[in-house]
N, CA, C and O atoms as a DFTB+ gen file, in Angstrom:
372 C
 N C O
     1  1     168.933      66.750      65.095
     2  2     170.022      65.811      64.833
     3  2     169.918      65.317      63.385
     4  3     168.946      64.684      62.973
     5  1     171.453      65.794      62.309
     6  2     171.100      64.922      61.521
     7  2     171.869      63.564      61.243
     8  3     172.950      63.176      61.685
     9  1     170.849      62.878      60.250
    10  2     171.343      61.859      59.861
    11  2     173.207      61.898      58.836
    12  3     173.694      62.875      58.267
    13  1     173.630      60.894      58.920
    14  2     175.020      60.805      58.286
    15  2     175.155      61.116      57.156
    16  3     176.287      61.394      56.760
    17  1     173.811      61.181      56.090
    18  2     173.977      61.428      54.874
    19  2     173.089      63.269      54.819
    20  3     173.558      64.036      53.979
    21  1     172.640      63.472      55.155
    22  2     172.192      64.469      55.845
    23  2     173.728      65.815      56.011
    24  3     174.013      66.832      55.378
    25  1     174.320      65.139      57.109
    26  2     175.373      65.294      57.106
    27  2     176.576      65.691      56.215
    28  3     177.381      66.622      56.251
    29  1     176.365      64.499      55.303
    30  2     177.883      64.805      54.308
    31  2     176.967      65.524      53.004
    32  3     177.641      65.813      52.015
    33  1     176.006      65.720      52.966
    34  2     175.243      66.388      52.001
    35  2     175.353      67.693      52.280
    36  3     175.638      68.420      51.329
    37  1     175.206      68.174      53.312
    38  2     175.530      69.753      53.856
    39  2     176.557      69.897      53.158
    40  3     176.574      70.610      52.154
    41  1     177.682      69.155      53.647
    42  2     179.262      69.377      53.650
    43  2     179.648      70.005      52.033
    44  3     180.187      70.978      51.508
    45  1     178.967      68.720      51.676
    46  2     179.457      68.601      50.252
    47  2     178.662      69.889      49.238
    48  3     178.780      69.960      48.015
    49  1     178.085      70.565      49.857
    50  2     177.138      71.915      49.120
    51  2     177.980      72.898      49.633
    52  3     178.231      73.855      48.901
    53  1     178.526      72.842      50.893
    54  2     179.150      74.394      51.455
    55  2     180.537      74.378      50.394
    56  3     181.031      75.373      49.865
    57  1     181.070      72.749      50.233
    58  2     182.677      72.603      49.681
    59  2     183.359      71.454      48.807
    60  3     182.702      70.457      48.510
    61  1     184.595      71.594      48.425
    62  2     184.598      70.323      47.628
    63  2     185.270      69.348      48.977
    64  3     185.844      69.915      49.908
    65  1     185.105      67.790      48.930
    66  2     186.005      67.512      50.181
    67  2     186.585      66.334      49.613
    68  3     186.092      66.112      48.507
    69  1     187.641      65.310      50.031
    70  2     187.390      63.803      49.693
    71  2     186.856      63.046      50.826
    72  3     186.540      63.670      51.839
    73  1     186.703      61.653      50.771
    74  2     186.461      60.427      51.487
    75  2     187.217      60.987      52.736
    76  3     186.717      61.517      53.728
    77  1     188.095      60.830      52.554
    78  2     188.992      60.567      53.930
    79  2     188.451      62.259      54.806
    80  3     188.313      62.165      56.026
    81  1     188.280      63.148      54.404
    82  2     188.067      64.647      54.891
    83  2     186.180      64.562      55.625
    84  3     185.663      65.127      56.589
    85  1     185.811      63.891      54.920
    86  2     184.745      63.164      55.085
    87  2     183.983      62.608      56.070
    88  3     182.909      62.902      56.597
    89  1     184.656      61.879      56.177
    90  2     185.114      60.762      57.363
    91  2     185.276      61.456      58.707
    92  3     184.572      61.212      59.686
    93  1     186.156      62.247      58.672
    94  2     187.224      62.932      59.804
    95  2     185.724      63.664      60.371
    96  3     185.276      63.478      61.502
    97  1     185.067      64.543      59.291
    98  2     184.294      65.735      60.031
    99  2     183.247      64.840      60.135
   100  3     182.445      65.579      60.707
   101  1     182.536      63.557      59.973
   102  2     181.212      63.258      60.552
   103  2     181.420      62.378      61.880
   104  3     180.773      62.413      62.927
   105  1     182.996      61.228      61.368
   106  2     183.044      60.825      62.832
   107  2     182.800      59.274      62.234
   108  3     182.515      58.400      63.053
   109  1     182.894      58.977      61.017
   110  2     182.526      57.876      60.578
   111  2     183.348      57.242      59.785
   112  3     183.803      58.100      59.029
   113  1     184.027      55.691      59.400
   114  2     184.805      55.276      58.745
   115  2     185.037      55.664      57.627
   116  3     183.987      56.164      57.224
   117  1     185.975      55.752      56.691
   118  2     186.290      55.722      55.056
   119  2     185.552      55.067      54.256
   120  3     184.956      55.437      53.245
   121  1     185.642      53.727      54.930
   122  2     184.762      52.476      53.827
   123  2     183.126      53.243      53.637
   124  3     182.474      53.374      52.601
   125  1     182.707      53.759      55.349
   126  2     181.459      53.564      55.275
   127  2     180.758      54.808      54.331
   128  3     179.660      54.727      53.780
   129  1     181.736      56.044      54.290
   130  2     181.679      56.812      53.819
   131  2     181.195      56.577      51.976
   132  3     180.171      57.003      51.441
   133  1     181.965      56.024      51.532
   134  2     182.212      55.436      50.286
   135  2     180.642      54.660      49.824
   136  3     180.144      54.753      48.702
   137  1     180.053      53.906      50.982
   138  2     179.117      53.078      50.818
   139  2     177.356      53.940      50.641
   140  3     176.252      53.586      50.228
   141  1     178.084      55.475      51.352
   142  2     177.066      56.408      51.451
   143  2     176.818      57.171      49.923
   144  3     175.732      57.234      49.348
   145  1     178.089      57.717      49.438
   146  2     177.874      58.308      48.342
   147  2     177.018      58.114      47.803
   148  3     176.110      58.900      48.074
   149  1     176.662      56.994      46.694
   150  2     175.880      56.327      45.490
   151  2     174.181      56.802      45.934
   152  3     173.273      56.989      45.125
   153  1     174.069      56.947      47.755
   154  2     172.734      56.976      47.799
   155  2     172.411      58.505      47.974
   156  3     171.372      59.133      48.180
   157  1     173.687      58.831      47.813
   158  2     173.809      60.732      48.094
   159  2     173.414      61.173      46.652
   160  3     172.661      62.118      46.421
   161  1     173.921      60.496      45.838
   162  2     173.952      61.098      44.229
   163  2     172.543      61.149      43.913
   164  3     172.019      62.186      43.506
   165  1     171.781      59.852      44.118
   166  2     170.462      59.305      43.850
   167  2     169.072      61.049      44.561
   168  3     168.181      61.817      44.199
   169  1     170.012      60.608      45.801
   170  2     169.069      61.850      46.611
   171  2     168.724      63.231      46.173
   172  3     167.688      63.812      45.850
   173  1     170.601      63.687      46.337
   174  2     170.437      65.266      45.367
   175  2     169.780      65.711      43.981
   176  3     169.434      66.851      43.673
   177  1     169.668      64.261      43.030
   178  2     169.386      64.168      41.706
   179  2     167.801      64.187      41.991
   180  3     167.156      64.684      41.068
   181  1     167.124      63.780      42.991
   182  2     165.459      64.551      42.975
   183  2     165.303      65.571      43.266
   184  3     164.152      66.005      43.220
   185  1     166.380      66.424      43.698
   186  2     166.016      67.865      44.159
   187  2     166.678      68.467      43.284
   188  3     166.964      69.615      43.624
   189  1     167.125      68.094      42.063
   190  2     167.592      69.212      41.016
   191  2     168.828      69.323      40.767
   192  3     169.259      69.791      39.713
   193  1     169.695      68.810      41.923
   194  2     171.243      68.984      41.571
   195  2     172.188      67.859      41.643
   196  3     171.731      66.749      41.919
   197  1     173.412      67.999      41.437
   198  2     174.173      66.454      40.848
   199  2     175.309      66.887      42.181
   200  3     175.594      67.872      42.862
   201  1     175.788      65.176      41.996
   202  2     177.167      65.015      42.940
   203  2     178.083      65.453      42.256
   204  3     177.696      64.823      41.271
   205  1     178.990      65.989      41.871
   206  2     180.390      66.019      40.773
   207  2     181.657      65.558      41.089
   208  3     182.358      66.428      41.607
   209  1     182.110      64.627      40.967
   210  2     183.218      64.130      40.758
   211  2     184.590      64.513      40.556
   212  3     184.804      64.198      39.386
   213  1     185.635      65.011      41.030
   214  2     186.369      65.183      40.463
   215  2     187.361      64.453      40.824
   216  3     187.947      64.452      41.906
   217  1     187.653      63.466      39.369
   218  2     188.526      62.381      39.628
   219  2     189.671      62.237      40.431
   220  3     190.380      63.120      40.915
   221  1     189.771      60.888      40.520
   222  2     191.423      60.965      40.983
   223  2     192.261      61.246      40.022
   224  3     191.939      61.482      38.857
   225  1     193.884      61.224      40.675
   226  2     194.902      61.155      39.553
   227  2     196.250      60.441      39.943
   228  3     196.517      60.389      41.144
   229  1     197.036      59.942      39.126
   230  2     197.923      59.192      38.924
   231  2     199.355      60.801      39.704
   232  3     200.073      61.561      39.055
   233  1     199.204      60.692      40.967
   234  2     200.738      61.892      41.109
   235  2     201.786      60.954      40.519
   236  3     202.596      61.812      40.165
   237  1     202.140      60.212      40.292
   238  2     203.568      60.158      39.438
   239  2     203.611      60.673      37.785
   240  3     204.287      61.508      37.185
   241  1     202.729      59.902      37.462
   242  2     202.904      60.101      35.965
   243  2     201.985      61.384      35.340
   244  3     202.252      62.086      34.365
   245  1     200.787      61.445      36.260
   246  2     199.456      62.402      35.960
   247  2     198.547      62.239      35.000
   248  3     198.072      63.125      34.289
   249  1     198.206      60.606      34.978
   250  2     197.245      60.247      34.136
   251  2     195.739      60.151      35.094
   252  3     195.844      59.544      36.161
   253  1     194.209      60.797      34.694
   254  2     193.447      61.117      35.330
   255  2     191.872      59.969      34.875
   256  3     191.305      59.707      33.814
   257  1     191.725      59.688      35.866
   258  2     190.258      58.184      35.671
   259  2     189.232      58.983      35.216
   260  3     188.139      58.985      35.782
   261  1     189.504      59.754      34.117
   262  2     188.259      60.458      33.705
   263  2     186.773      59.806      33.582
   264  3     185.611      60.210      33.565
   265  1     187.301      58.866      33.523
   266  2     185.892      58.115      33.131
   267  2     185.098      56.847      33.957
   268  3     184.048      56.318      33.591
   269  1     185.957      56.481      35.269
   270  2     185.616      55.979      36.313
   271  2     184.256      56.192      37.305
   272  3     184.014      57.089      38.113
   273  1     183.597      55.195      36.976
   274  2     182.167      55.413      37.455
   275  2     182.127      54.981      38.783
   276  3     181.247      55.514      39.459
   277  1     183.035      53.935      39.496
   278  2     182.884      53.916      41.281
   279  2     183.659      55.117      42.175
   280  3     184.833      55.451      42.015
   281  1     182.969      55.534      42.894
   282  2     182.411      56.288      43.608
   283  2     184.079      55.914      44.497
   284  3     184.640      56.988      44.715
   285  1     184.806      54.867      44.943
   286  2     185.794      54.995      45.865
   287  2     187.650      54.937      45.002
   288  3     187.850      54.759      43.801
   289  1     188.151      55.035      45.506
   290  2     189.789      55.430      45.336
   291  2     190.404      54.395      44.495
   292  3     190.408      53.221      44.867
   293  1     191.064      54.863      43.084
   294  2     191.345      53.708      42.732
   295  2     193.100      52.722      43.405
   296  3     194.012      53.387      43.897
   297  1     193.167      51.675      43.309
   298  2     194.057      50.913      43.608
   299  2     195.589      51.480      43.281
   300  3     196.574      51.764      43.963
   301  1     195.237      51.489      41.804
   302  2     196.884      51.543      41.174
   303  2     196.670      52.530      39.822
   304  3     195.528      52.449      39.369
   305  1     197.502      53.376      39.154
   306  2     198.060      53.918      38.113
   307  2     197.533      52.381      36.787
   308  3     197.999      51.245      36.876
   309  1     196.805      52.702      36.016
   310  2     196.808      51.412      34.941
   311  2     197.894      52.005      33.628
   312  3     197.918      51.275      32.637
   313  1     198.678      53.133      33.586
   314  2     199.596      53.743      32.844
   315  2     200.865      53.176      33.348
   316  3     201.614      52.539      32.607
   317  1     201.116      53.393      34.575
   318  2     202.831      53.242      35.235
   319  2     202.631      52.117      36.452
   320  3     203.580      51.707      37.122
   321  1     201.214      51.668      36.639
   322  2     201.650      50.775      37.957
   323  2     201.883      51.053      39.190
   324  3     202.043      50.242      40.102
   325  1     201.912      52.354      39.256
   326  2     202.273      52.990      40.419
   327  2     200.598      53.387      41.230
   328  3     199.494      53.525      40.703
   329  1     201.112      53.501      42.992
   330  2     199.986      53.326      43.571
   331  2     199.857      54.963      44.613
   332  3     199.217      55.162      45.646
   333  1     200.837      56.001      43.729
   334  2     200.440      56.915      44.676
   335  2     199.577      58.218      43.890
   336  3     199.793      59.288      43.322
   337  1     198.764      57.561      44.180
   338  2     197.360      59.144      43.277
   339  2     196.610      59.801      44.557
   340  3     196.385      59.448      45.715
   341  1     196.398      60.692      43.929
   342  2     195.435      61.644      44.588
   343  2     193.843      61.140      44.447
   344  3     193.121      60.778      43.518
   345  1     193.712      61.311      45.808
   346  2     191.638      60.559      46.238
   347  2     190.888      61.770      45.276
   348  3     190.969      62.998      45.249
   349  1     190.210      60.872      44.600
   350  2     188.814      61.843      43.880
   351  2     188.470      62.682      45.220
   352  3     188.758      62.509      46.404
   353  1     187.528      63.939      44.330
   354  2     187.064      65.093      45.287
   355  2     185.742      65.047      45.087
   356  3     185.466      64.800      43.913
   357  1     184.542      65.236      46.011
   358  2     182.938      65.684      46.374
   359  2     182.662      66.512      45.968
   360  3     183.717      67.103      45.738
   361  1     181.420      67.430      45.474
   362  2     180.875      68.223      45.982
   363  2     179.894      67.845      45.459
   364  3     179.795      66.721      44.967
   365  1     178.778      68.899      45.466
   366  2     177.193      68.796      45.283
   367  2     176.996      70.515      44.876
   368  3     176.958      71.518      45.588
   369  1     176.889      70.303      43.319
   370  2     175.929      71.640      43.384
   371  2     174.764      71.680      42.125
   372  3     173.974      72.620      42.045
């Protein structure tokens, strides 16, 4: 049996996924998901390999949080105000 981070650590080596995809395949909330990452990054980074990020983005306008260091979904567009972007993506390699 594994553990939840255990878990999304597999996931995230076989594929890229987001939060919410996340969630669905372990069986566990969004939030809590989110709260797991930071200790996922920490983990993989003693065994040699990194989490990678791939940001969210602004779908209206297509401005991208290149440089956003929390780990969960941002709120709003800081270009247009607008609140419909695409969830950053996982993986681990």
């Amino acid at each position: 049996m594994e553990t939840i981070r255990q878990q999304i650590i597999a996931l995230l080596t076989s594929k890229e996924m987001d939060a919410r995809e996340l969630s669905q395949t372990t069986g566990v909330r969004e939030k809590e998901v989110y709260e797991h990452l930071p200790h996922i990054a920490r983990s993989v980074a003693a065994q040699k390999k990194r989490l990678i990020i791939q940001p969210a983005r602004c779908l209206t306008c297509g401005y991208v949080f290149q440089n956003r260091t929390r780990f969960t979904r941002p709120g709003r567009c800081p270009r247009c105000k607008k609140s419909h972007l695409d969830q950053p993506r996982y993986r681990i390699s």
